[in-house]
Each structure stands twice: as structure tokens, then as C-alpha cells.
C-alpha positions, 0 to 999 in steps of 0.5 A: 645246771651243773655237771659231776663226775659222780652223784651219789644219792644216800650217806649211809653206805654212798658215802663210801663211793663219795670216798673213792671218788674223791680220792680218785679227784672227781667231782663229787655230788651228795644228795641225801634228804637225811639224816646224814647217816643213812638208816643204820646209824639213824634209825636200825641196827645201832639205835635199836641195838643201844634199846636191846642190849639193856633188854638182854641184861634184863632178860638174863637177870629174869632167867637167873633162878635156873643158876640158883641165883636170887635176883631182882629188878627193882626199877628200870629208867626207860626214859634214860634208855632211851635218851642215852640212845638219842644222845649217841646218835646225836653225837655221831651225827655231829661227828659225821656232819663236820666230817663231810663239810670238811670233804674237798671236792664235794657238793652236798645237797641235803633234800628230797632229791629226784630224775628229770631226765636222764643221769639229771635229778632236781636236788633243792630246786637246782638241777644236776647231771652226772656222768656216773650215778650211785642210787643208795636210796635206802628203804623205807617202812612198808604200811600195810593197806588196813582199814584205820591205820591212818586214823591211829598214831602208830609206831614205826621202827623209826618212830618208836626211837623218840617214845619218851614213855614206856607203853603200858601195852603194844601190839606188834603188827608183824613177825620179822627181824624188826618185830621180834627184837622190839617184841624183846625189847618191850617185855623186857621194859615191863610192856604187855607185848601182843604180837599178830603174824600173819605167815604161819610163825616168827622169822619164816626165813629162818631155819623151820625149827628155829623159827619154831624154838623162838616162838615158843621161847618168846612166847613166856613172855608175850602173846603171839598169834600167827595165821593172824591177819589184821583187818582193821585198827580203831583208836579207843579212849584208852588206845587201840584195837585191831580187828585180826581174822584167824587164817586158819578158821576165818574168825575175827577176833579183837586185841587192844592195846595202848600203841600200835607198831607196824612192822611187816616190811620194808618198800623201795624209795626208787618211786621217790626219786621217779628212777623212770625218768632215767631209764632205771628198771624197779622190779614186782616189789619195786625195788631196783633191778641190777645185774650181778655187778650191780648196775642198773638197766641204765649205763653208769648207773648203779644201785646198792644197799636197800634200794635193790632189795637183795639183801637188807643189811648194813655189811652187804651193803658196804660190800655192794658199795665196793664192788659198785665202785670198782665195777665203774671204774675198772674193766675187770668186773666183779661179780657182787656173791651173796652165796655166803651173807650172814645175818643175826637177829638180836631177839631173845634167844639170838639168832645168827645165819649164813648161808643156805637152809636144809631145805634150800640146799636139798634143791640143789645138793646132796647134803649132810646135816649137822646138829648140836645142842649147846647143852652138848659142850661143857660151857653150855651145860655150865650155862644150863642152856637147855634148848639152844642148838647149831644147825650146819649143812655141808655138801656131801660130795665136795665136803663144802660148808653150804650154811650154818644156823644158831640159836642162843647166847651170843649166836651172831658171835660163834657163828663168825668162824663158819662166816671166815670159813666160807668166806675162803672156800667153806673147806672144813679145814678151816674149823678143824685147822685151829684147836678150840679152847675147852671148855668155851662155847665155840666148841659148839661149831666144831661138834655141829660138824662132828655130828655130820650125817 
């Protein structure tokens, strides 16, 4: 058995610890089971972001007769789409692959890796043990207990990254981030897109009346049913069908269509690794339980990213990563603060948030709330941006911004301003300290907050 200093299981933000590490000149132990990467680069943000943004181009161009503009499509090479994708992500791959291989220090195992005891796992049929574990397992598409699911060829958010054909029609199971962006994504490659929600609306953890604008807004360009759960899925001659029972009124109802994507969640891989065979706690969901500075159950052992479960997105998870790193290797703890995490959702319109929602800070605050259309400045008028709005929630007692909301044309951009603000206190000052350009879209910010009440 061979001993480490550290082992790291997962290339996506565990290659940041590999980093501090060795240049701290400990031995250092990868074991990832690939692709080298982690989910992001491989099969998340970047790839589904490189399919989304000729999608929003072609949205945009749909959308041009409100401007007086006389457009048309004539052909769209979705094959080249989604090679160009494929390509990048190869490319980076390699980049990556001669990157680690160059590392001194480093033993990289590349497999299933998983606990036979304590600090040891087996790794490609050799075990090792270490004085410090970093568990940045990832996560992994959650398939839901319907009848037939597995007599169908059904879609993923990793699959769906190989289709070398575009499906004449799809039915989304699901009505989160992964949903409503590839929903985008479909219809505007031609797909008849039908998406079944179970929950009462589109991103229920948005803010009620955006979820509320993206659902009408998407619904120009799909069918959508919410309060619809699917029952059953029965593969056709012609592809398939899902048996969906209405929430609301317990009626069956039947949908066809030629794929079927799965996209109702996400599921730890802690059962993967077999965590309980180190002491590691996972929680109801099981995911694995840490504490504010990001450690385990166990001593030394450590998890970030998806496999905690708390907060599923790329930047936190390299934030985790750092605060991870310093916590087990510094005897001045930090406290890893999810009070300010922004997300975006690449759907059409986009949305971007962070922070607290209205009804979530009204548990807890006295609050006032701001909110302005993007019609309401001059670049959005320009714009004939009829529906978009910003949403901010301040505390009313210590003037501090609590959470921001935004929903239309660059949203994950704008809201950057609020994100740096709270970043540093969430003092108003540091919307108001800056002039903004006029006429521009980030006006929109500072008349969000000049609409406090």
C-alpha cells in the first residue's frame, strides 16, 4: 500500500488542492475516473454553453421583426454545432491531460476509485492511504423511478452531447437549469420541444414572478406542463411515449415524441466511493455532510463542489476548494459564506441571481424592494425590451443589499455589479459610488435601487 500526504478524488475543482499541494512539496495522489476535467469542462457549463449561444443568436434573429428587421434562417448545420462543441472539449482535454502528466510529485490514478477503510481507498486494484482527503467526487444525473425508463435510449445532460442528429421532437422530463436551457437550445435548432414539470412552474427557485415570465416567454416556443408528473415511458415505432398524470386533477394524459431527455436533478456519487467505509457522514439526499469549514464527519477529510451538495456550481466550488485547502493546512479557520453566491441560467430570456429572494429575506428582515423594468432606461427601450425587469432586496434597517434578480439580455453580465457589491459588504455605496454610462444597460441596477420601497 502506498501512503500520501494528500488524495484528491476528482480533476474538476480537486485539481485546484493537487495545485496547493504541490507546491506545498507533499505527495500528492489523483484518483479521478474521468473525464479529466471534471463536469463543467466535460459535460455542464462550457459544452452546453458552446450548443446555447448559436441558439440565442438564433432566438435574437426570430425576435427581429419587433425592430422592424426582416430576417430569415435559412439553414442551421446542427451537426457543426455540435462538433465544434466536441472539438473544444477535446482539444482541452488534451491540454489538460499533458498539463497533469507533466506535474512532479503527483501519482494520477485514473479509474473507479473507492473507501476500504479508513483515509484508504482501492484505485485500479492497488490501495492507497492518506493523511489528508479531499473528496471532489461531482455528482451525477439523477434517473427518476418511472415505469420504462430503462426500456428507452433516453437523454441526458451528458449524452445529449454526442446526438449527431437533431431530434425532430423531444420531451424534457424536468423543469430546472438543465431543462430549460437545452428546452432553448432545441427550439431554436427547429425540435418540437415538450417539456413535463411536475412542481408547480419553470426554475422554482427563482424568484415567483420570474419563474412566472420565463414560463410564459418559453411557452411561444414549446409546450409546457407543469403539475405534470410522468408515470410511464413506452418506446414507440416512431420513438416514444410518456404517460403524465395532471397534478391537479389526477388525469393521464399521453405525449410522444421521438427522444426522451431526463433532467429532474442531480445524485451524490458519496455512494460510489462507499464514504461509509472511512466514517464519512452523507445526509437524507446523500450527499456528504460538512461543517462550515468544509470537513467531513471525519478528521482530515474534506468535501467540496457537487458532492456536498450545497451549492452545485463551478465558482463555488473552486471557492470551496480554496477555503478547503487553507482550512487543512492553517490553524486559522475559515468559514466557507454562501450568503452572496450568484447563478445564472442561460435560458431564453436569461436569468441571473444572488443572494436572497423577497420571500426568503422576509423570514428574517425588514426589507424594502426595488424593481424596474428594462424598458424603464433608455438602452432597453432602444431595445424594445418589453417584459425583462430587476428585482433587488435591501434590509431596511442596515441599508444592506440582501439579493438581486434579473431576467432578460445579458443578466448573468449586469448583475456582476450587485455580486462585487456584496461581495464587500453589500453597502449601496458601491452602486452609487461609480457614475454609469447613459444611455447603457447597467442603469438598470441603479434604477432597481432607486425604486426601493
Amino acid at each position: 500500500m502506498k501512503d500520501y500526504d494528500v488524495i484528491v478524488i476528482g480533476s474538476g475543482s480537486g485539481s485546484l488542492i493537487v495545485d496547493g499541494a504541490l507546491s506545498e512539496g507533499l505527495k500528492v495522489a489523483l484518483v479521478d475516473k474521468g473525464p479529466y476535467g471534471g463536469t463543467c469542462l466535460n459535460l455542464g457549463c462550457i459544452p452546453s454553453k458552446m450548443l446555447i449561444y448559436p441558439a440565442d443568436r438564433i432566438a435574437e434573429i426570430q425576435e427581429a421583426g419587433k425592430l422592424g428587421i426582416d430576417a430569415e434562417i435559412r439553414s442551421i448545420d446542427f451537426g457543426s454545432i455540435m462538433e465544434r462543441m466536441r472539438k473544444s472539449r477535446r482539444e482541452t482535454q488534451t491540454q489538460i491531460r499533458k498539463g497533469v502528466e507533466q506535474l512532479e510529485g503527483l501519482d494520477f490514478y485514473e479509474g473507479e476509485g473507492h473507501f476500504v477503510a479508513d483515509y484508504t481507498l482501492e484505485a485500479n486494484g492497488e490501495r492507497i492511504k492518506g493523511k489528508k482527503v479531499f473528496i471532489a467526487s461531482g455528482s451525477r444525473t439523477l434517473i427518476p423511478p418511472i415505469k420504462g425508463v430503462d426500456s428507452i435510449d433516453y437523454l441526458t445532460n451528458e449524452t445529449v452531447l454526442e446526438l449527431k442528429e437533431r431530434p425532430g421532437s423531444i420531451i424534457i422530463v424536468g423543469g430546472g437549469y438543465i431543462a430549460v436551457e437545452y428546452a432553448h437550445f432545441f427550439a431554436a435548432m427547429g425540435t418540437g420541444v415538450t417539456i413535463l414539470e411536475m412542481l408547480g412552474g419553470l426554475a422554482q427557485s427563482e424568484e415567483r414572478e420570474i419563474s412566472a415570465l420565463l414560463e410564459r416567454r418559453m411557452a411561444k416556443r414549446m409546450r409546457i406542463y407543469t403539475n405534470t408528473q410522468a408515470q410511464e415511458i413506452r418506446k414507440t415505432s416512431s420513438g416514444c411515449t410518456v404517460v403524465a398524470k395532471d397534478g391537479k386533477t389526477g388525469k393521464e394524459a399521453e405525449y410522444s415524441a421521438e427522444r426522451v431527455m431526463i433532467a429532474v436533478g442531480r445524485r451524490s456519487n458519496a455512494d460510489l466511493l462507499k464514504v461509509e467505509n472511512t466514517g464519512v457522514e452523507v445526509d437524507k439526499r446523500g450527499f456528504i455532510k460538512v461543517d462550515d469549514y468544509l470537513e467531513t464527519s471525519k478528521k482530515n477529510i474534506f468535501a467540496v463542489g457537487d458532492a456536498n451538495g450545497q451549492q452545485m456550481f463551478l465558482h463555488v466550488a473552486n471557492r470551496e476548494a480554496a477555503v478547503a485547502w487553507h482550512n487543512s493546512i492553517s490553524r486559522e479557520r475559515m468559514v466557507m459564506d454562501y450568503s452572496a453566491v450568484p447563478h445564472a441560467v442561460y435560458s431564453h430570456p436569461q436569468i441571473a441571481s444572488v443572494g436572497l429572494t423577497e420571500e426568503s429575506a422576509r423570514k428574517d428582515y425588514r426589507i424594502q424592494v426595488g424593481r424596474v423594468m428594462y424598458s424603464d432606461t433608455a438602452k432597453g427601450e432602444a431595445m424594445m425590451e418589453e417584459e425583462g425587469f430587476a428585482k433587488a432586496i435591501v434590509d431596511e434597517d442596515s441599508g444592506r443589499i440582501l439579493g438581486f434578480h434579473i431576467i432578460g439580455p445579458y443578466a448573468p453580465i449586469l448583475i456582476q455589479e450587485v455580486i462585487n457589491a456584496m461581495a464587500t459588504g453589500g453597502s449601496l455605496q458601491g452602486i452609487y459610488g461609480g457614475l454609469h454610462i447613459h444611455p447603457a444597460l447597467p442603469e438598470l441596477i441603479q434604477r432597481t435601487f432607486d425604486n426601493l420601497e
